[in-house]
Kinemage of the C-alpha trace (Angstrom):
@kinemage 1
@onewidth
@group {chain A} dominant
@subgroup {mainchain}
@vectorlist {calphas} color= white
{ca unk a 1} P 20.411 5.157 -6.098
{ca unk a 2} L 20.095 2.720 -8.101
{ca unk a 3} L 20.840 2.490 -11.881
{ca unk a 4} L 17.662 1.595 -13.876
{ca unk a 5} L 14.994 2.607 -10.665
{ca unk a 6} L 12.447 4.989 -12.083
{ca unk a 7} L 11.760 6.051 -8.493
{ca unk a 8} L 15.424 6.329 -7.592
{ca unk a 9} L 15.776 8.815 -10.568
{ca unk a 10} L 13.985 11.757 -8.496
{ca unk a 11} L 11.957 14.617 -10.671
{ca unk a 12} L 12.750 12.801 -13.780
{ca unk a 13} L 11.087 9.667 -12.611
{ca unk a 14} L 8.075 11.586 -10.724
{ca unk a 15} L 7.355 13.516 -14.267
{ca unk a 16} L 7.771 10.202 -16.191
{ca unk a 17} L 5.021 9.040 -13.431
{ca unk a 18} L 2.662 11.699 -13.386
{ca unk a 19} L 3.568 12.861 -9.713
{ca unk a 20} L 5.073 15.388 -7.439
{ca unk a 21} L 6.887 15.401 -4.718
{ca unk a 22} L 5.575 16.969 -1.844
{ca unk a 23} L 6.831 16.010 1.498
{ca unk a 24} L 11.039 14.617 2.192
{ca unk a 25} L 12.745 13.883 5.325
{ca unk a 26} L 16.781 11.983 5.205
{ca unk a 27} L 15.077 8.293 4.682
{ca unk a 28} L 11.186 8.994 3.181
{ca unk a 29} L 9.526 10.715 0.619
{ca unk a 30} L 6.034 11.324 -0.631
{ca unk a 31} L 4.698 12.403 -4.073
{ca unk a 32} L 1.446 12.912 -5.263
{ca unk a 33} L -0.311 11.193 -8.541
{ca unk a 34} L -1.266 13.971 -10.216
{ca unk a 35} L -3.544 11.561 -12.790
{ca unk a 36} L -5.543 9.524 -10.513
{ca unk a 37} L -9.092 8.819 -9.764
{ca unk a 38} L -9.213 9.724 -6.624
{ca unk a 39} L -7.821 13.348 -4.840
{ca unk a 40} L -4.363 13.003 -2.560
{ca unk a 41} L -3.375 9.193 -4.202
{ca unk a 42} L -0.072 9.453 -2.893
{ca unk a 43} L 3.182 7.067 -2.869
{ca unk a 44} L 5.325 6.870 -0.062
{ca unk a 45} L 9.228 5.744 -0.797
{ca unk a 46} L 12.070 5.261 0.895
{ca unk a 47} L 14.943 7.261 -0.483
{ca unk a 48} L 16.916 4.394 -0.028
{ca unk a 49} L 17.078 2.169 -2.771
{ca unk a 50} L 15.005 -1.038 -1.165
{ca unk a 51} L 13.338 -3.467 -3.525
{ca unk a 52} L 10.253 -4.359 -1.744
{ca unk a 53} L 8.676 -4.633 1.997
{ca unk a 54} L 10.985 -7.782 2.652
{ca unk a 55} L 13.976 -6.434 2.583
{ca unk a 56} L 12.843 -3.386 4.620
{ca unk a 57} L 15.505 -2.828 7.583
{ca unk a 58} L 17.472 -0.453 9.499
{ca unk a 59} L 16.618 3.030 10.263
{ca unk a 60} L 13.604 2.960 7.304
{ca unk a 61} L 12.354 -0.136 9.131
{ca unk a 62} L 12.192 1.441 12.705
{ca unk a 63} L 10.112 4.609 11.110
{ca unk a 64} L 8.242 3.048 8.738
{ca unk a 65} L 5.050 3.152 10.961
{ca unk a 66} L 5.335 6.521 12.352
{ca unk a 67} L 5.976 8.330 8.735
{ca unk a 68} L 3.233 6.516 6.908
{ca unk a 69} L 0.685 6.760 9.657
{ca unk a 70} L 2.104 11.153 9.977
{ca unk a 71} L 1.304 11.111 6.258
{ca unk a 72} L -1.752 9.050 6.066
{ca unk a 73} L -3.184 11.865 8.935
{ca unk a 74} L -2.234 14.655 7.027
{ca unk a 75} L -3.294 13.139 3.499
{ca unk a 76} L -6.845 12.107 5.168
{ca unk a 77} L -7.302 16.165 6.347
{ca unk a 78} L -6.291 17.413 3.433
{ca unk a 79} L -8.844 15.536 1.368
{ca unk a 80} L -11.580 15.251 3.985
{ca unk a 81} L -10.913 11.112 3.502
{ca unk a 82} L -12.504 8.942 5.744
{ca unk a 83} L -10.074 6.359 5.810
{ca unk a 84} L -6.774 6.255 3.929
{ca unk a 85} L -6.430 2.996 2.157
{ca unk a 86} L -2.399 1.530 2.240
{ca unk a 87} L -1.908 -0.889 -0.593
{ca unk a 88} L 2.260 -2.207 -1.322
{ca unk a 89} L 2.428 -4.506 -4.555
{ca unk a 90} L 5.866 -4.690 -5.964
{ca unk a 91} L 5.386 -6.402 -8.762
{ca unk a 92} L 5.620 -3.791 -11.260
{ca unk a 93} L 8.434 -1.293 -9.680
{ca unk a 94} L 11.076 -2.817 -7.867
{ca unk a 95} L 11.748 0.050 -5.388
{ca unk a 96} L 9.376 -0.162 -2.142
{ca unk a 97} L 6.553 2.227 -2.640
{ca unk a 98} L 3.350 2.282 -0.752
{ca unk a 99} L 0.527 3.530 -2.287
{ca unk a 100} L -2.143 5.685 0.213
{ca unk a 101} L -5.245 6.340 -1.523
{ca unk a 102} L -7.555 8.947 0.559
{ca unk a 103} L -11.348 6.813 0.067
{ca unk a 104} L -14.355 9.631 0.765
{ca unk a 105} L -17.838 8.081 0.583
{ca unk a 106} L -18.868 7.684 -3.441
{ca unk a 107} L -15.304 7.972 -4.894
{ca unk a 108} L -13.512 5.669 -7.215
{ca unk a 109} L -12.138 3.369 -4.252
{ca unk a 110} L -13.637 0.120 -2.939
{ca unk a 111} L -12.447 -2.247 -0.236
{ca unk a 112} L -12.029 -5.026 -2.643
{ca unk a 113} L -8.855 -6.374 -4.474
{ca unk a 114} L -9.861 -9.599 -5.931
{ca unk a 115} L -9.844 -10.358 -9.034
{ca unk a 116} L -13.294 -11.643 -11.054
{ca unk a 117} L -16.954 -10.807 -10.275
{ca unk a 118} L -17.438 -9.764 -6.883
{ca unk a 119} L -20.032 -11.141 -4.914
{ca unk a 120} L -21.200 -9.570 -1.406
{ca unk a 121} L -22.789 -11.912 1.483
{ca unk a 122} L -24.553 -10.706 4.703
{ca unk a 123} L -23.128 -12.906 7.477
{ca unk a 124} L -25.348 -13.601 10.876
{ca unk a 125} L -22.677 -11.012 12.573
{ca unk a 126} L -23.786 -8.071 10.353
{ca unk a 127} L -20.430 -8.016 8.691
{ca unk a 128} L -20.411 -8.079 4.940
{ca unk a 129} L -18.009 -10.858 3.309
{ca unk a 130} L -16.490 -10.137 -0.191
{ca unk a 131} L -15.387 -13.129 -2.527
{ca unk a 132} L -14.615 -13.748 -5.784
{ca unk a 133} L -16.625 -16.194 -7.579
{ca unk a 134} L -13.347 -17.404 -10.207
{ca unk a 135} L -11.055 -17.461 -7.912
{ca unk a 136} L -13.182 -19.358 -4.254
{ca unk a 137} L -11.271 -19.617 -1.002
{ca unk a 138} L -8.691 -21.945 -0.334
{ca unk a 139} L -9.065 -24.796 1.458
{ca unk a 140} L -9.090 -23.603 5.334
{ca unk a 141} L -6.293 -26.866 6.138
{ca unk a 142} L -3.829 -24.847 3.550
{ca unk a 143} L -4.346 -21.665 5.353
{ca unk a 144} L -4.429 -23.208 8.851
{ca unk a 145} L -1.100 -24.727 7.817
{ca unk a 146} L 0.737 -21.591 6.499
{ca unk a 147} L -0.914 -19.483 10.042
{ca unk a 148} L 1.256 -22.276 11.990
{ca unk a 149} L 4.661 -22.159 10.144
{ca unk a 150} L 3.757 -17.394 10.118
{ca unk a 151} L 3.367 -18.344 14.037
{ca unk a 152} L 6.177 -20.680 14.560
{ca unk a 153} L 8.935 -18.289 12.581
{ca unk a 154} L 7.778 -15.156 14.590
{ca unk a 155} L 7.793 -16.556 18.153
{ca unk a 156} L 11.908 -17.777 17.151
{ca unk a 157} L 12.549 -13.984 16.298
């Protein structure tokens, strides 16, 4: 625990939060919002104090994928979701949380999380591209450039 860490704090920091804990195993928990738009928004924690997803390691790191996908399953049957959405900011709370939002077909959620006025395009593939129109693409060089140095740092690990 950490001193300070809302989400290290346990039921005091899920009531401060609006949330309850419903599901704890030695290294995870989840808790439920209980004010959210949507039914089953749910956070997933390590009990572990760990900042954010970069410092992720150790026995959280080799479950991390099996316990959020187990919950994800369980939150999309409970709430008859058709796809569980997985955000992870950090910005706000510096204690890893993931948030899994249940999406159903007409509900609060959308696939978008850029900021400004959204503008949908048709491409020739049938896929439908989402883009902001304040904040455009960067140039394709820039990401081209940071895909190489991604690529070159995980093939040396």
């Amino acid at each position: 625990m950490t001193q300070g860490c809302i989400i290290c704090s346990g039921i005091r920091g899920d009531e401060a939060l609006s949330r309850t804990e419903v599901w704890r195993n030695d290294l995870w928990r989840l808790t439920l919002s209980l004010d959210a738009e949507v039914l089953g928004f749910a956070y997933l924690e390590p009990i572990r104090h760990i900042a954010n997803i970069a410092e992720l390691d150790g026995p959280e790191a080799a479950s991390f994928g099996a316990t959020i996908a187990k919950v994800s399953r369980v939150l999309k049957a409970a709430t008859a979701a058709e796809i569980v959405y997985v955000y992870i900011f950090g910005d706000d709370v510096a204690h890893l949380h993931a948030h899994l939002a249940p999406h159903r077909r007409g509900d609060a959620l959308n696939s978008q999380m850029i900021r400004g006025e959204i503008v949908s395009e048709k491409q020739p593939n049938g896929f439908e591209r989402f883009f902001s129109r304040e904040f455009p693409a960067l140039p394709e060089a820039e990401q081209r450039r940071i895909a190489e140095i991604v690529r070159r740092d995980l093939a040396g690990q």
